[in-house]
MITI-715899 format. One record per residue (C-alpha): residue in one letter; residue number from 1; y, z, x. Coordinates in pm, whole numbers. Each point is the difference from the previous one (the first is absolute). Example, Ala and Ser with C-alpha at 12.3 -4.5 7.8 and 13.67 -1.06 7.14 Angstrom:
% MITI-715899
<type:A seq:1 py:-450 pz:780 px:1230>
<type:S seq:2 py:344 pz:-66 px:137>
END
This chain:
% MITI-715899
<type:X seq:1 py:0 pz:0 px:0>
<type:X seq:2 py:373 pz:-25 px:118>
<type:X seq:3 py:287 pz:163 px:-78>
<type:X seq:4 py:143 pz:-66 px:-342>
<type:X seq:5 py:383 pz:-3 px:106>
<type:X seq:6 py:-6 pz:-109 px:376>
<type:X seq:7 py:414 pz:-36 px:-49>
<type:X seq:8 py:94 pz:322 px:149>
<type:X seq:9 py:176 pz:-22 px:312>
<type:X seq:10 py:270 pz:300 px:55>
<type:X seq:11 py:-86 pz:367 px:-36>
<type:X seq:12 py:289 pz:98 px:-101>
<type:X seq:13 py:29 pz:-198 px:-337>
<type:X seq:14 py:-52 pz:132 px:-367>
<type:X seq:15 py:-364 pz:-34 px:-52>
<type:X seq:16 py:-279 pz:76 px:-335>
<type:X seq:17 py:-225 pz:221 px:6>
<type:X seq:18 py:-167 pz:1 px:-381>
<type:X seq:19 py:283 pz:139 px:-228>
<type:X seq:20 py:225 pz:89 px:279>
<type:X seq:21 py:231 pz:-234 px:171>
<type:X seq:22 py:46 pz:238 px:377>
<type:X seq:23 py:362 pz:-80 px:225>
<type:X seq:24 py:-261 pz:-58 px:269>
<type:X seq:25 py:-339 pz:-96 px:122>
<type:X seq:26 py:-14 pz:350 px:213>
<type:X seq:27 py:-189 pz:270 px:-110>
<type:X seq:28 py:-7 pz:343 px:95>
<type:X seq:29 py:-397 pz:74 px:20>
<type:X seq:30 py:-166 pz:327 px:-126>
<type:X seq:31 py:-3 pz:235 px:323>
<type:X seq:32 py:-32 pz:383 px:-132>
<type:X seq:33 py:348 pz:169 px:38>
<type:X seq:34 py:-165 pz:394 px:11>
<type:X seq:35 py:312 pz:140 px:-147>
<type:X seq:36 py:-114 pz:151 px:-336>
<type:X seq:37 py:-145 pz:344 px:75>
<type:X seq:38 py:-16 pz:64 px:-306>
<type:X seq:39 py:-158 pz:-306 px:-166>
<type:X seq:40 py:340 pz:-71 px:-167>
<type:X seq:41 py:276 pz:-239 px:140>
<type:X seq:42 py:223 pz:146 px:231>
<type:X seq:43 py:393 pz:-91 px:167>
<type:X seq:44 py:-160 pz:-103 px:304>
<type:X seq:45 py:-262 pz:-237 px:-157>
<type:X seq:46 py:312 pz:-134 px:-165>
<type:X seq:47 py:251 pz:-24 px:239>
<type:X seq:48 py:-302 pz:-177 px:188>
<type:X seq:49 py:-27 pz:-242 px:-244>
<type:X seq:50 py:301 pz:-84 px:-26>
<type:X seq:51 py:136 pz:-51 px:305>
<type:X seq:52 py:-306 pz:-230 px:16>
<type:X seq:53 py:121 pz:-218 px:-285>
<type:X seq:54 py:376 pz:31 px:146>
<type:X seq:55 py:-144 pz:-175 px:329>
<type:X seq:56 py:-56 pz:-316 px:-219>
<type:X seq:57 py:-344 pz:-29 px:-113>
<type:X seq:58 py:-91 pz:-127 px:-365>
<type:X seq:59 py:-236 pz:302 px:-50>
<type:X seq:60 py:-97 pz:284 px:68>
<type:X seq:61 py:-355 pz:169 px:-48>
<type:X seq:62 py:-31 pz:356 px:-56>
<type:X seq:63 py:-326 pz:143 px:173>
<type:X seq:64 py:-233 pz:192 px:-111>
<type:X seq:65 py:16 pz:7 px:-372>
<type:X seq:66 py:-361 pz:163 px:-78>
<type:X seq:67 py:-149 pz:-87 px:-388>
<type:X seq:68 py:-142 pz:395 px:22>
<type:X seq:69 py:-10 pz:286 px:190>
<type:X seq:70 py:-311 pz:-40 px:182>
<type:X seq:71 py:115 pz:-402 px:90>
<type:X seq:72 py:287 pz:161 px:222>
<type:X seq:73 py:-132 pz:45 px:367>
<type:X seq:74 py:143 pz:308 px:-20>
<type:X seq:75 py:200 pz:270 px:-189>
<type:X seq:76 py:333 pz:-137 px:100>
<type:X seq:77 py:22 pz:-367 px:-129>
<type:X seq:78 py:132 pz:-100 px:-337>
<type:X seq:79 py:-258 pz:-52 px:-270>
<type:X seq:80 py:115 pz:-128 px:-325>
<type:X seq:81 py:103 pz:209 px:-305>
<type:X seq:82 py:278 pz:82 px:-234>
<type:X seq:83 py:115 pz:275 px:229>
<type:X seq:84 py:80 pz:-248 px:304>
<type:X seq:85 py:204 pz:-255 px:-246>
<type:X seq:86 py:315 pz:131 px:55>
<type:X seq:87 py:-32 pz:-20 px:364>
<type:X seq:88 py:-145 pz:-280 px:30>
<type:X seq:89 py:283 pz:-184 px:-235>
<type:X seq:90 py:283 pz:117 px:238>
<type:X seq:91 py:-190 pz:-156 px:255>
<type:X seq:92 py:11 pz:-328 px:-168>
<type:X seq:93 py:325 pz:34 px:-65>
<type:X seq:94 py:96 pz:39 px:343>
<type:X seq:95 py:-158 pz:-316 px:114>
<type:X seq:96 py:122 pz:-162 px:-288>
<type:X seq:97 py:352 pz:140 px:96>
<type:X seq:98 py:-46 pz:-167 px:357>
<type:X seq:99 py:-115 pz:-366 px:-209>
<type:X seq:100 py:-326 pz:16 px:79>
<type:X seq:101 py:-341 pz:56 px:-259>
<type:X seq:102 py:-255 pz:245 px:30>
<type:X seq:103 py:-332 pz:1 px:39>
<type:X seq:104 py:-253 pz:288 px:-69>
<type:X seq:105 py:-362 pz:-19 px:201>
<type:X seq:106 py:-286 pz:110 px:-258>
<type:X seq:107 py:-294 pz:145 px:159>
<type:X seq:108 py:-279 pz:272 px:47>
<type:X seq:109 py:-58 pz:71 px:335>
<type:X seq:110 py:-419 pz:43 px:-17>
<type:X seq:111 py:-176 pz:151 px:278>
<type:X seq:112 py:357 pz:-29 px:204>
<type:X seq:113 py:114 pz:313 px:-252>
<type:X seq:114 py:-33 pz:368 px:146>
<type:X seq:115 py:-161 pz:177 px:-262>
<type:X seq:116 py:54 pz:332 px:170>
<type:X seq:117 py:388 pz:-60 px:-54>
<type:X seq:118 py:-49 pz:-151 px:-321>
<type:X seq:119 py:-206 pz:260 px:-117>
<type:X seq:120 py:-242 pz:-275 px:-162>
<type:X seq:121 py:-255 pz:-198 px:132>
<type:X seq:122 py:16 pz:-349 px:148>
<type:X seq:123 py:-120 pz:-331 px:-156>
<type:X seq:124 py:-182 pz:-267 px:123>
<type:X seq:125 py:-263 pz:-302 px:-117>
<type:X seq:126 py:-270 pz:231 px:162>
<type:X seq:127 py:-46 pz:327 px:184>
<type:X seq:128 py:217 pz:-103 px:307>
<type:X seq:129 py:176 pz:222 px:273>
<type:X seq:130 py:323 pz:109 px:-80>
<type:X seq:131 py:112 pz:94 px:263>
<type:X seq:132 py:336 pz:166 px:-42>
<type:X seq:133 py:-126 pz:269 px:-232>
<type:X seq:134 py:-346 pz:25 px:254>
<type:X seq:135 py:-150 pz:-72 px:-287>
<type:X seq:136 py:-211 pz:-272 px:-225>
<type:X seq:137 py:85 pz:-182 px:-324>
<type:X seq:138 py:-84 pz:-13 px:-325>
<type:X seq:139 py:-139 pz:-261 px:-77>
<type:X seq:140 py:160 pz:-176 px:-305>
<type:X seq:141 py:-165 pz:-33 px:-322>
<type:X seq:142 py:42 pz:-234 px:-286>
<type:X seq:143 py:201 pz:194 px:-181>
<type:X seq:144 py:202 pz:110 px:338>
<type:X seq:145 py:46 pz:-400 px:-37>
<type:X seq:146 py:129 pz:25 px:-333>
<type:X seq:147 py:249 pz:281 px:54>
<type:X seq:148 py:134 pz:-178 px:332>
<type:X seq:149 py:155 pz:-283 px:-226>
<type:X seq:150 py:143 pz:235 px:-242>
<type:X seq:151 py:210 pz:144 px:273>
<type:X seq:152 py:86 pz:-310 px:162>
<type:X seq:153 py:151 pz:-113 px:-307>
<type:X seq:154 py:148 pz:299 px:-87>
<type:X seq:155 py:196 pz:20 px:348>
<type:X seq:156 py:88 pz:-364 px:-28>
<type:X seq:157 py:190 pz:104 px:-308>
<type:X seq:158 py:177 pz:308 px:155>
<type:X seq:159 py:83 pz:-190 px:316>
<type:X seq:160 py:165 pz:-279 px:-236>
<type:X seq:161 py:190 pz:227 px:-192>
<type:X seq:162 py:89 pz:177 px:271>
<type:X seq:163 py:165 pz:-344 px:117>
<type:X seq:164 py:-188 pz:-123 px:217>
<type:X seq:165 py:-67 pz:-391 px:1>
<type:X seq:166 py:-271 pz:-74 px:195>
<type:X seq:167 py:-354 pz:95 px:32>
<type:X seq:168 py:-225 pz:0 px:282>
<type:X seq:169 py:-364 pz:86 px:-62>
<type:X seq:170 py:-140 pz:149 px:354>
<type:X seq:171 py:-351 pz:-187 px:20>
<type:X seq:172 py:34 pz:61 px:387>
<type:X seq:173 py:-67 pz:267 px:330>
<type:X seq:174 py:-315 pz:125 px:-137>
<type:X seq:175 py:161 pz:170 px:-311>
<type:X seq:176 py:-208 pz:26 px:-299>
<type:X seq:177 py:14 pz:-360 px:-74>
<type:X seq:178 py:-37 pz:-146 px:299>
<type:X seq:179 py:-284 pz:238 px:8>
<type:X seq:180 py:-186 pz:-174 px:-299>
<type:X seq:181 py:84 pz:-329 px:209>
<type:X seq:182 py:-166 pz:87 px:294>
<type:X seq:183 py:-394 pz:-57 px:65>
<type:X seq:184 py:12 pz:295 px:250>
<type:X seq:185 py:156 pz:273 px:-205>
<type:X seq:186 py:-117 pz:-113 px:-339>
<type:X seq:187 py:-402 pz:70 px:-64>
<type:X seq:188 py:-48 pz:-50 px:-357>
<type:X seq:189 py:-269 pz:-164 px:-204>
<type:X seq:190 py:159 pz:-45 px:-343>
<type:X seq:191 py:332 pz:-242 px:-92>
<type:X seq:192 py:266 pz:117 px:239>
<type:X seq:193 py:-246 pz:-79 px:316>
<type:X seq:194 py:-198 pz:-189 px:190>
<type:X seq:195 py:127 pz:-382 px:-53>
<type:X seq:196 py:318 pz:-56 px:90>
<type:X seq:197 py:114 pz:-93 px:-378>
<type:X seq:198 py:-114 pz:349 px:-74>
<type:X seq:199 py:191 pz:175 px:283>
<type:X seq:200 py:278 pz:-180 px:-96>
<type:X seq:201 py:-42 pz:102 px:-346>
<type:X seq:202 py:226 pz:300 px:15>
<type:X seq:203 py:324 pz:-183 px:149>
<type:X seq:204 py:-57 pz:-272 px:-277>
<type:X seq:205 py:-36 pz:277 px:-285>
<type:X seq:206 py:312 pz:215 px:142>
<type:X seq:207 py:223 pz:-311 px:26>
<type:X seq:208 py:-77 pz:-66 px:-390>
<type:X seq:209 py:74 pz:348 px:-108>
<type:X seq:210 py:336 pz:1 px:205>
<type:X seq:211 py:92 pz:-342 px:-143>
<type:X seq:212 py:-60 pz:53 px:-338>
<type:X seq:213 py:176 pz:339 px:-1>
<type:X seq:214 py:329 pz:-157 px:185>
<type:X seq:215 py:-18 pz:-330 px:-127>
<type:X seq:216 py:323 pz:-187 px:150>
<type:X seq:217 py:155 pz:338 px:34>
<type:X seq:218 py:-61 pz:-20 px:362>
<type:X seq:219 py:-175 pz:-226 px:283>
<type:X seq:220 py:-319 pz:109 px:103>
<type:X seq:221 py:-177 pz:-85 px:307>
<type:X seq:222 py:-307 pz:139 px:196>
<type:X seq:223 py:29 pz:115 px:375>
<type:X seq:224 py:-351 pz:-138 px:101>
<type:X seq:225 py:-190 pz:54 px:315>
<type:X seq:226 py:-133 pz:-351 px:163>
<type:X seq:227 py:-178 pz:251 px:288>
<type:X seq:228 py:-53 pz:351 px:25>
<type:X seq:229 py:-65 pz:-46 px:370>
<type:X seq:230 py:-335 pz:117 px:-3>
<type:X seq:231 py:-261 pz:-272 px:131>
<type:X seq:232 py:159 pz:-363 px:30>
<type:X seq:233 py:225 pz:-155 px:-202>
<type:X seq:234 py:-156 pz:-280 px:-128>
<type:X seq:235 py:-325 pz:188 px:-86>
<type:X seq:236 py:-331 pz:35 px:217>
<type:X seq:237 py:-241 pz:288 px:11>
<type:X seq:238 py:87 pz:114 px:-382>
<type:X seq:239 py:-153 pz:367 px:94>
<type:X seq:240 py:290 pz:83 px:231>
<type:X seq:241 py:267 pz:-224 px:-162>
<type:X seq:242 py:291 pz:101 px:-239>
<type:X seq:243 py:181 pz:-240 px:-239>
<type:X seq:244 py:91 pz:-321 px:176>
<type:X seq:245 py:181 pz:-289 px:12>
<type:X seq:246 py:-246 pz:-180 px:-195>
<type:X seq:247 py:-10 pz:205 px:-284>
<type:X seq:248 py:345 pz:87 px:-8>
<type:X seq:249 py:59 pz:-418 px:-91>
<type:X seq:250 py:-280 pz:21 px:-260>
<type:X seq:251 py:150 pz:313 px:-172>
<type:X seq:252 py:340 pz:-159 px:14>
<type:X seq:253 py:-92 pz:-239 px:-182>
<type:X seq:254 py:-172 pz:194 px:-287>
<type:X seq:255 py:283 pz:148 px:-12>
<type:X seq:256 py:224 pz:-274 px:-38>
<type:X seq:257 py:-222 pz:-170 px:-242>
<type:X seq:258 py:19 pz:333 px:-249>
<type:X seq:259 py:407 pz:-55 px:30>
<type:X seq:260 py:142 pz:374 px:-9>
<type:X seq:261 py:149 pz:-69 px:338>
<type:X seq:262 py:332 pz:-57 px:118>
<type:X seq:263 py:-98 pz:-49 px:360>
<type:X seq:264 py:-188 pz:130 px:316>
<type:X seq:265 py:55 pz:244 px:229>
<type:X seq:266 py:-234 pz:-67 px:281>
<type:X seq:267 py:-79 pz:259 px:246>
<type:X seq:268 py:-288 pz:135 px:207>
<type:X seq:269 py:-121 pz:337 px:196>
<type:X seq:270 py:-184 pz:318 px:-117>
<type:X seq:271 py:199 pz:310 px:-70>
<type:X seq:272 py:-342 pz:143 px:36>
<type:X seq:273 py:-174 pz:-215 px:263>
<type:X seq:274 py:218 pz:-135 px:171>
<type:X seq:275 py:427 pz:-2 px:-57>
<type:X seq:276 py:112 pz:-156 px:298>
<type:X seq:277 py:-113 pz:-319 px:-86>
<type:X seq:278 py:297 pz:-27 px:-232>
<type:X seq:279 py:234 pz:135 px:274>
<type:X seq:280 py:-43 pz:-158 px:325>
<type:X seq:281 py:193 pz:136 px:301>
<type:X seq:282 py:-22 pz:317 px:175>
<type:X seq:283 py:-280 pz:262 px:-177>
<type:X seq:284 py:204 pz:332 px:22>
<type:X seq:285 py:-324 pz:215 px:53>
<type:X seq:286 py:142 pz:272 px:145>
<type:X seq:287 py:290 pz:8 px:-313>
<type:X seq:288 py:-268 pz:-66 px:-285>
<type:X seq:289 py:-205 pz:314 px:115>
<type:X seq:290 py:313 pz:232 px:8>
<type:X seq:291 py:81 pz:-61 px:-334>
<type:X seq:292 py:-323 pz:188 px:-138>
<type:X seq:293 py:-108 pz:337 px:67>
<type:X seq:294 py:-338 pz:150 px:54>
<type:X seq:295 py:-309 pz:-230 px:-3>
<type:X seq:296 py:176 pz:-328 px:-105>
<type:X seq:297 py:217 pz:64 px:339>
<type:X seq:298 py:-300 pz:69 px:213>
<type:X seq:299 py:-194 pz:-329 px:-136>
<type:X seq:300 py:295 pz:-233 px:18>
<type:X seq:301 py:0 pz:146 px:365>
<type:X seq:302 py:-294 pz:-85 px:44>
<type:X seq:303 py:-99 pz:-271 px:-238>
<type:X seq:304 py:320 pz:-197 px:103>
<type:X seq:305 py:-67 pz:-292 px:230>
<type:X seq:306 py:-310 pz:-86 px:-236>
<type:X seq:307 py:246 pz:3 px:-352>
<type:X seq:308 py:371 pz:-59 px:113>
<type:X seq:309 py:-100 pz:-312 px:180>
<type:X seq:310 py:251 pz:-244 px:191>
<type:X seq:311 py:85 pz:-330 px:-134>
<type:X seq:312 py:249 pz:-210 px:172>
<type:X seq:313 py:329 pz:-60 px:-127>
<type:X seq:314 py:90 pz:-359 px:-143>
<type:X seq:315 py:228 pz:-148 px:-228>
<type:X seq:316 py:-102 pz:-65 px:-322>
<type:X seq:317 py:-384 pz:161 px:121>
<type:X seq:318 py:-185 pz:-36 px:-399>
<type:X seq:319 py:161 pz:-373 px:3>
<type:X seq:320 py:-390 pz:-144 px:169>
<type:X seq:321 py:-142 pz:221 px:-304>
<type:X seq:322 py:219 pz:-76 px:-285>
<type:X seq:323 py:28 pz:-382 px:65>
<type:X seq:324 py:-341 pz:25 px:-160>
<type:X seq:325 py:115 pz:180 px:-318>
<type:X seq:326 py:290 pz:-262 px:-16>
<type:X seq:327 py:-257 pz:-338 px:17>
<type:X seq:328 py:-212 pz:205 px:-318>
<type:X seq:329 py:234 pz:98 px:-238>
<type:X seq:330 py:316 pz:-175 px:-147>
<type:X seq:331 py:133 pz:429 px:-95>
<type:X seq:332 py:337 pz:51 px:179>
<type:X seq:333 py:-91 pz:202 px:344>
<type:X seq:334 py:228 pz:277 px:108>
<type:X seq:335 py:-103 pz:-52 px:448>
<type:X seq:336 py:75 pz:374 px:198>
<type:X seq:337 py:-167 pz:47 px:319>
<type:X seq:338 py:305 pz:-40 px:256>
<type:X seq:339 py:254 pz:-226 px:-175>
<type:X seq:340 py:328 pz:185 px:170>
<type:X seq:341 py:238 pz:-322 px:71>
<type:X seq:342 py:120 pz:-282 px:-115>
<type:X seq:343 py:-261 pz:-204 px:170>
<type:X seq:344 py:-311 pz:172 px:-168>
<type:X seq:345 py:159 pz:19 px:-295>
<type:X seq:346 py:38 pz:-427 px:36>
<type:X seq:347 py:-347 pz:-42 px:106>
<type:X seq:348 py:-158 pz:215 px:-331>
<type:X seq:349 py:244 pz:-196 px:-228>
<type:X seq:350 py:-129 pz:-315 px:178>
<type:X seq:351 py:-355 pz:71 px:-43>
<type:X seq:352 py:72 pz:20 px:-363>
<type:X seq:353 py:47 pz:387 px:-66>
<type:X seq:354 py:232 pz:88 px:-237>
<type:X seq:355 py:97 pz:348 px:101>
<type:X seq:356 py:-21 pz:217 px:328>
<type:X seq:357 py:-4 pz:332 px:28>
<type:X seq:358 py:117 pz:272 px:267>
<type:X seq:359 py:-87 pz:348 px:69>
<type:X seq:360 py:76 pz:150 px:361>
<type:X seq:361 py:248 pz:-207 px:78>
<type:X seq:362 py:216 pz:121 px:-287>
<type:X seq:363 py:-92 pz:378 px:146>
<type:X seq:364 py:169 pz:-99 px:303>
<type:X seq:365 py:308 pz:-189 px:-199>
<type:X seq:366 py:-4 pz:12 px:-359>
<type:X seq:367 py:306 pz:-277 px:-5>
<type:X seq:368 py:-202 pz:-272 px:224>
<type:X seq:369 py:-16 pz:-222 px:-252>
<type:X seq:370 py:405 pz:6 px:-30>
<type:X seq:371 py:-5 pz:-92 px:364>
<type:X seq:372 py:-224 pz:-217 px:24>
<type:X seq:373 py:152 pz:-212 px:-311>
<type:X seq:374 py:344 pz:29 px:215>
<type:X seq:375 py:-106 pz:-82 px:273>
<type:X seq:376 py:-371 pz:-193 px:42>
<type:X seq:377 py:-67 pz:62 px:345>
<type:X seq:378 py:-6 pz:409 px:-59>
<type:X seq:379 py:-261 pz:172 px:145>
<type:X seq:380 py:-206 pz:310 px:-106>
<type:X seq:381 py:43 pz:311 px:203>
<type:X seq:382 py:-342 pz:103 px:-153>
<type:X seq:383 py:-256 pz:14 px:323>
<type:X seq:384 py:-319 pz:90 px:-194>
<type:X seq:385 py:-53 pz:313 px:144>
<type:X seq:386 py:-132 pz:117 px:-352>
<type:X seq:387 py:117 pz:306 px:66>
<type:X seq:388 py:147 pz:6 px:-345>
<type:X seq:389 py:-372 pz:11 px:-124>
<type:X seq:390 py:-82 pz:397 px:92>
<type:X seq:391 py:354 pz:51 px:-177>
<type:X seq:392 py:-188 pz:-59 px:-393>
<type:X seq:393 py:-135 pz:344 px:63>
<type:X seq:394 py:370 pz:162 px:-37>
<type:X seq:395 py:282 pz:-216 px:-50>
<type:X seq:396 py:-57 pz:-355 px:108>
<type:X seq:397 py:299 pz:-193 px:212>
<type:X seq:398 py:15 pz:-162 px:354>
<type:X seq:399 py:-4 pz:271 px:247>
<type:X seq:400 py:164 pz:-244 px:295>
<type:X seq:401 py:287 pz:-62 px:-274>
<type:X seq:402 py:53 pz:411 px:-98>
<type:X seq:403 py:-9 pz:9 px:391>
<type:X seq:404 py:-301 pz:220 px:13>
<type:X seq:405 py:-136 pz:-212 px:239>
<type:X seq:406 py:173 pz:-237 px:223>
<type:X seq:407 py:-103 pz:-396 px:-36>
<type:X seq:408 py:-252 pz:-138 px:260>
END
């Protein structure tokens, strides 16, 4: 398949995405903020948003917005109910303020949850390490099944009339439903495993329920894993292999073909097996196991080389993968993975994706794209150090730009 509107050309220009028409093709990408201690929106997660959305991008995405308790991957995050609404619509009124739209990331985190902090226990397809909580899952039953749509519709609806006007479904990173996805994680013998149209069956039924709660309230799209960077990409020794690049195509296009979708979020990596595969550049070891306490400390200390693993830096490094996604589906694409200049952002456009999307380079200067749409031959200070990632735990920013450390 090819692209169904090849006649993009400058990032920068008013662009459709479903209902909405965004200032933009630059999208702020879901990268968890950790500044609601309380579950509940706070100033900072605010004031972080929108000075986000005052640096030029179209939208923003608010991350994590949890459909339950037990879907947070801990205490702390957001999860969606009447009490967060009023928070969460001076949020949206902030980026709104700045001219930008808002976009709320629906998930349940799986076997990534703690269920010690949550106080509740962790789901997954199977009984599957969870390792935050040093614990197992549940393993999800019919009627689990059942009760997960219910509350993805139901915090559809409260993100939409809390204002926001986008919707990304997180299908990726080894959360719950990338966990159905995946032939390693997901061991069942009845409808929601084994062949891939059954694994796939809970992204396809969640999409519906979201849809046909939200209607054209709001654009909906699904952040979808095309590797969870476990085995090879393509496939090969199925045993030791997560979701791949193969399957990732054939469950785009089941998803196209039920048409609840806006667009695609491609993505890849393992929250649970194996995160820097999203992030390539430095692994901050050292950082990531001073951010826990007690046993988590001592295994990241010792586990680290073999789970924080080092991928080189590249611009535009999920391009190889995601040119495959673009050839099998005519959905709009939304490319992240490196896309921090005018350049990148050229090349995705030219490879006919319709969006982009930008994460630590926003951490580093949340007006880049203002720069970079003054002046094209702007540069990101962001060196992919990654140590932003440890900084989830407590309140996340870019420690080289608060001056905590000094740049490399």
């Amino acid at each position: 398949m090819t692209n169904a509107n090849p006649q993009r050309s400058d990032p920068f220009s008013p662009a459709p995405l479903g209902p909405l028409t965004l200032r933009n093709r630059l999208i702020k990408c879901a990268t968890f903020e950790g500044m609601t201690p309380d579950a509940l929106v706070t100033d900072d997660l605010i004031e972080f948003h929108r000075e986000v959305a005052a640096g030029g991008v179209a939208m923003s995405t608010v991350a994590y917005c949890a459909i339950s308790p037990e879907g947070r991957t801990d205490r702390h995050q957001i999860w969606m109910r009447p009490e967060a609404m009023g928070g969460l619509r001076k949020l949206t009124d902030a980026i709104h303020g700045e001219g930008a739209l808002a976009a709320a990331q629906l998930g349940h985190a799986g076997p990534v949850a703690n269920s010690v902090s949550n106080r509740a226990k962790a789901l997954g397809p199977s009984r599957i390490p969870a390792p935050m909580g040093m614990s197992v899952t549940h393993k999800v039953t019919a009627e689990d099944i059942k009760d997960l749509r219910v509350k993805f519709r139901r915090a559809a609806r409260i993100a939409v009339d809390s204002g926001f006007d986008g919707l990304e479904i997180h299908c990726g990173h080894n959360y719950l439903i990338s966990c159905f996805l995946s032939p390693l994680l997901n061991h069942r013998h009845d409808g929601y495993g084994g062949t891939l149209v059954n694994r796939a069956r809970l992204a396809r039924e969640v999409a519906e329920s979201v849809r046909e709660e939200v209607g054209d309230e709001a654009a909906v799209w699904v952040k979808l894993n095309m590797f969870d960077g476990v085995g090879k990409p393509g496939g090969g020794g199925r045993r030791w292999s997560g979701f791949n690049i193969d399957e990732a195509c054939e469950v785009a296009r089941l998803l196209e073909r039920d048409g609840h979708l806006d667009a695609i979020e491609p993505t890849a990596g393992s929250s649970l097996l194996n995160p820097m595969y999203l992030f390539h550049g430095d692994a901050p070891r050292a950082a990531f196991a001073d951010a826990f306490r007690g046993a988590m400390h001592w295994g990241l200390k010792a586990a680290g080389p073999f789970f924080l693993k080092h991928y080189d830096y590249h611009d535009g490094y999920l391009l190889p993968l995601a040119r495959r996604l673009r050839a099998a589906v005519d959905l709009p694409l939304i490319l992240l993975g490196g896309v921090t200049d005018r350049a990148s952002m050229d090349l995705a456009l030219g490879e006919g994706f319709d969006f982009v999307a930008m994460g630590r380079a926003l951490l580093r200067e949340p007006d880049l794209p203002l720069r970079i749409a003054s002046d094209p031959a702007t540069t990101s200070q962001c060196t992919h150090c990654n140590l932003c990632m440890p900084t989830i735990y407590s309140h996340t920013r870019c420690p080289v730009r608060t001056g905590e450390v000094v740049a490399g």
